[in-house]
C-alpha positions in Angstrom: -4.1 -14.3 -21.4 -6.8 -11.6 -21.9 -9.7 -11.5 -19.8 -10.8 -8.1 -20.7 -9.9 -5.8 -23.8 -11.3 -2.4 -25.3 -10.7 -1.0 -28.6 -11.0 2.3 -29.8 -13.3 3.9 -27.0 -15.3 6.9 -27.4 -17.7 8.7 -25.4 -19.3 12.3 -26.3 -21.5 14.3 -24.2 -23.9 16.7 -25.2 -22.9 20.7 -24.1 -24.7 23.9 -24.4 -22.9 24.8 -27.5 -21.1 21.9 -28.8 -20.3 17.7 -27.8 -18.1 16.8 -24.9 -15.6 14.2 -25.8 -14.8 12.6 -22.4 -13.0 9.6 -24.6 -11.1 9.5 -27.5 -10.1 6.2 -29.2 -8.7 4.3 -26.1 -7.5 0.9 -26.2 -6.7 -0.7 -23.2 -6.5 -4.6 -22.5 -6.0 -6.8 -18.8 -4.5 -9.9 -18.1 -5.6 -13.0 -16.4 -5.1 -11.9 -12.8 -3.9 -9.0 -13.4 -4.4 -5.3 -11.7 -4.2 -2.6 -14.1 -3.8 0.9 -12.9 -5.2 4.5 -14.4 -4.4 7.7 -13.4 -5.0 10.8 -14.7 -6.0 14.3 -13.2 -10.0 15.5 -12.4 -11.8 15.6 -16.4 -9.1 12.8 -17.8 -12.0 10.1 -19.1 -10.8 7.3 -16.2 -13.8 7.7 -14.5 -15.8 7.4 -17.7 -13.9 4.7 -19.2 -14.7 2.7 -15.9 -18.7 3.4 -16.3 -17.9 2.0 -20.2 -16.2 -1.0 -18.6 -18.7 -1.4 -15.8 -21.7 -1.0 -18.1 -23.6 2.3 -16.6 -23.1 3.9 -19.5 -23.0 2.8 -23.4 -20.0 3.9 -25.5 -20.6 6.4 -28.3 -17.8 4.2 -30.6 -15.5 1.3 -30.3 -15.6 -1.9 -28.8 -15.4 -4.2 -25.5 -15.0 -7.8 -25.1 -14.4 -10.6 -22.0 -13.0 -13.3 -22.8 -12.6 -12.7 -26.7 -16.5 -12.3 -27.3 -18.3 -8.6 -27.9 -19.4 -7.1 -24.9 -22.5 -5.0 -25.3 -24.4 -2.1 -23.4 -27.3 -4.4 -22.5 -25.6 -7.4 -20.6 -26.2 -11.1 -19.5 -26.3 -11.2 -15.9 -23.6 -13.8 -16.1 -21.7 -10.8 -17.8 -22.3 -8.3 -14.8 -21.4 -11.1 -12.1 -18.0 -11.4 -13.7 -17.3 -7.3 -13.0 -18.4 -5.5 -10.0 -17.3 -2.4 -9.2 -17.0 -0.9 -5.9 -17.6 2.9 -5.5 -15.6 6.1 -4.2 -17.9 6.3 -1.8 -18.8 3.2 -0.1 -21.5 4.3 2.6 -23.9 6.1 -0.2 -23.5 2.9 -2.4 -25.6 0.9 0.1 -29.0 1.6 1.1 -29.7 3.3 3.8 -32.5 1.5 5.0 -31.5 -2.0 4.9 -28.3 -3.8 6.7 -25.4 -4.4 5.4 -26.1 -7.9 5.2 -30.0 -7.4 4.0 -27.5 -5.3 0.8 -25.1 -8.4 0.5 -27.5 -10.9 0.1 -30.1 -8.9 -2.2 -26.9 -8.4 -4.6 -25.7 -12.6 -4.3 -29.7 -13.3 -5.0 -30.0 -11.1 -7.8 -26.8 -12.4 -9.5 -26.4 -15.7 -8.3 -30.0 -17.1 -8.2 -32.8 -17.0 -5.1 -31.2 -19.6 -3.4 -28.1 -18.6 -3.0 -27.1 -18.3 0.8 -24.7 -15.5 2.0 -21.8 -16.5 4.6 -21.8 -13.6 6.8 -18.9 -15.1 8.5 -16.5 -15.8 5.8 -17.1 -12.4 3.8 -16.6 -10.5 7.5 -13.4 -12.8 7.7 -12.4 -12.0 4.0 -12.2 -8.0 4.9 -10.7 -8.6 8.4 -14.3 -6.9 10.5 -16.9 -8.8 12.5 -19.8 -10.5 11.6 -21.3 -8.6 14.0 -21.2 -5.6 12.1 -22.4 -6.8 9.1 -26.5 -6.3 11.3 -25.7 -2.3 11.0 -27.0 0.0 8.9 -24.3 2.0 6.5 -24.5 5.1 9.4 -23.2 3.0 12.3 -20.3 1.9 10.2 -17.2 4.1 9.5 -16.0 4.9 6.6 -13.2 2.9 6.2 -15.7 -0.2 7.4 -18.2 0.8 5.1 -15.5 0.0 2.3 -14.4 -3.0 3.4 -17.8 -4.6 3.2 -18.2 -2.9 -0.3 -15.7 -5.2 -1.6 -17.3 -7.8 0.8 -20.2 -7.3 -1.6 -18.3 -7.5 -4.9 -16.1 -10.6 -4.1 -19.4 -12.3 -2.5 -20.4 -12.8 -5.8 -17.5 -14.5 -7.3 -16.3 -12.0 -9.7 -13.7 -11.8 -12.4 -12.6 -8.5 -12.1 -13.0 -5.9 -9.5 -13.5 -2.2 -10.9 -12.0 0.2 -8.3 -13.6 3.9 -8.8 -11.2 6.0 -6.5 -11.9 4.1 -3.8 -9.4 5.2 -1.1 -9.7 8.6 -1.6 -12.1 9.7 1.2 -10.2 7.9 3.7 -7.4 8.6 6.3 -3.8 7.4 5.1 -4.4 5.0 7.6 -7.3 3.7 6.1 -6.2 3.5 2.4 -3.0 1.8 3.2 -5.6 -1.0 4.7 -7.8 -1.2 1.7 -4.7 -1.3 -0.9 -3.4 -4.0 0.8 -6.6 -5.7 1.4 -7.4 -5.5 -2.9 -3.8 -6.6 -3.2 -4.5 -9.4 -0.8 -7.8 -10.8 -2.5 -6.7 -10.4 -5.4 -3.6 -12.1 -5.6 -5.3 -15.3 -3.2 -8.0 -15.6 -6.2 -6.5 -14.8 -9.1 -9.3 -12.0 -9.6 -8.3 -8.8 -11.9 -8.8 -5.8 -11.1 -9.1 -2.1 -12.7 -8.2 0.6 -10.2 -8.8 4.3 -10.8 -7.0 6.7 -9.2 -5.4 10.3 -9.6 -3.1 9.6 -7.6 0.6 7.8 -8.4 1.6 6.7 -5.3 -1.6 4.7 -4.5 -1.4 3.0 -7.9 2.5 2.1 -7.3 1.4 0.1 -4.0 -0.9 -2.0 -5.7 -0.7 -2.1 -9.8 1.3 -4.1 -12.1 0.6 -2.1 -15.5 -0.5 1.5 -15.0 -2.0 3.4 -18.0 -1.6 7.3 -17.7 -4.9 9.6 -19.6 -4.9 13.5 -20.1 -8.0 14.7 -21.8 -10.0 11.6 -22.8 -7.0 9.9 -24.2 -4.1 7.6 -23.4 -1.0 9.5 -23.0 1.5 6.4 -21.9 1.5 2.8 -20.7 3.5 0.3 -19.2 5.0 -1.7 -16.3 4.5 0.3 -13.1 8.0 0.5 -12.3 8.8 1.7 -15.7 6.5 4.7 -15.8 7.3 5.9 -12.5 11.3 5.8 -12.4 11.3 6.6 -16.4 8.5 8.4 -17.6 8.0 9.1 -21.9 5.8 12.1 -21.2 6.1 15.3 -20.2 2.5 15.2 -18.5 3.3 11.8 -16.7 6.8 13.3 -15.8 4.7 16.1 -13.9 2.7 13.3 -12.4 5.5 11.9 -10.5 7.1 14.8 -9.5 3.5 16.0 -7.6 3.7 12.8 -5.8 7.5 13.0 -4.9 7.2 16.4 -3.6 4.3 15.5 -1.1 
């Protein structure tokens, strides 16, 4: 079933000396519990098509929708509980002056309703780091920590779909291997989708069932994970997949 679908996407920018089009006419749809992978190089519209999805930024055309019905620039807050997105980097996405839990729970009360209690023990649990650490501030915490309690964060508000902006890509191989497996983990234990962005191949065939390949604002190629990375349609995607074979 669909949970999420776009049709037809476009975003233009306004240059010196003529428009920008970061997006041209992408359609894109995911699945009930699905994880959908895009990749694409630096200045291929998955970053902005993300920001579309998330909400940060209107679309100049086309259309989204969750769950069959339009979904518009200005949202519900029911409609921004159901997607949170978690950012490349994790640390700057908190504030600086509060806790980590002081973030949490602001985020669960502004989405969820005053009253809502955060479980600074089960989220802790969730992402596999102490409560304990969850009374820092982002500075004490590590990279790779600061992550974790980013999508800590997301799922605390019981979303529908995780959007995953590059989010592995300032860490150690150590650390990413962690964090894939911890999204892959979550979301296969509650069903939640997710969208993860990456430029990067071999990341998105640890963790992706569909992966959707963009050059230049537009979709080049689609399809099962498997499919695009053993038998690739484009020349572009081809190029792709030899980069991450020879490293």
């Amino acid at each position: 079933m669909i949970i999420l679908e776009g049709k037809g996407l476009e975003k233009r920018y306004r240059g010196h000396d003529a428009a920008i089009e970061a997006l041209k006419g992408v359609d894109f749809r995911l699945d009930d519990g699905e994880i959908l992978g895009i990749a694409g190089e630096s200045g291929s519209g998955k970053s902005t098509l993300l920001k579309l999805i998330a909400g940060l930024e209107p679309p100049t055309a086309g259309t989204l929708s969750l769950h069959g019905k339009p979904l518009r620039f200005r949202r519900a807050k029911g409609e921004y509980r159901a997607m949170q997105m978690i950012f490349q980097n994790a640390a700057e996405s908190f504030n600086p002056r509060r806790t980590i839990l002081d973030s949490i729970t602001r985020t669960v009360r502004s989405l969820r309703g005053r009253g809502e209690e955060v479980d600074a023990e089960a989220l802790s649990a969730m992402v596999n780091l102490s409560p304990e650490l969850m009374r820092r501030y982002p500075r004490q915490l590590s990279g790779g920590q600061c992550q974790r309690f980013a999508i800590a964060r997301a799922m605390a508000v019981r979303p529908e779909i995780l959007l995953c902006d590059e989010i592995t890509s300032a860490l150690d191989v150590s650390s990413q291997a962690q964090i894939l497996r911890l999204i892959l983990d979550i979301c296969r234990e509650r069903n939640t989708g997710a969208i993860f962005v990456s430029h990067d191949l071999a990341v998105l065939s640890c963790l992706c069932d569909r992966v959707m390949v963009m050059r230049g604002g537009a979709v080049v190629e689609q399809g099962d994970i498997g499919q695009v990375i053993q038998a690739p349609r484009q020349d572009y995607t081809r190029r792709l997949v030899e980069s991450v074979l020879q490293i």
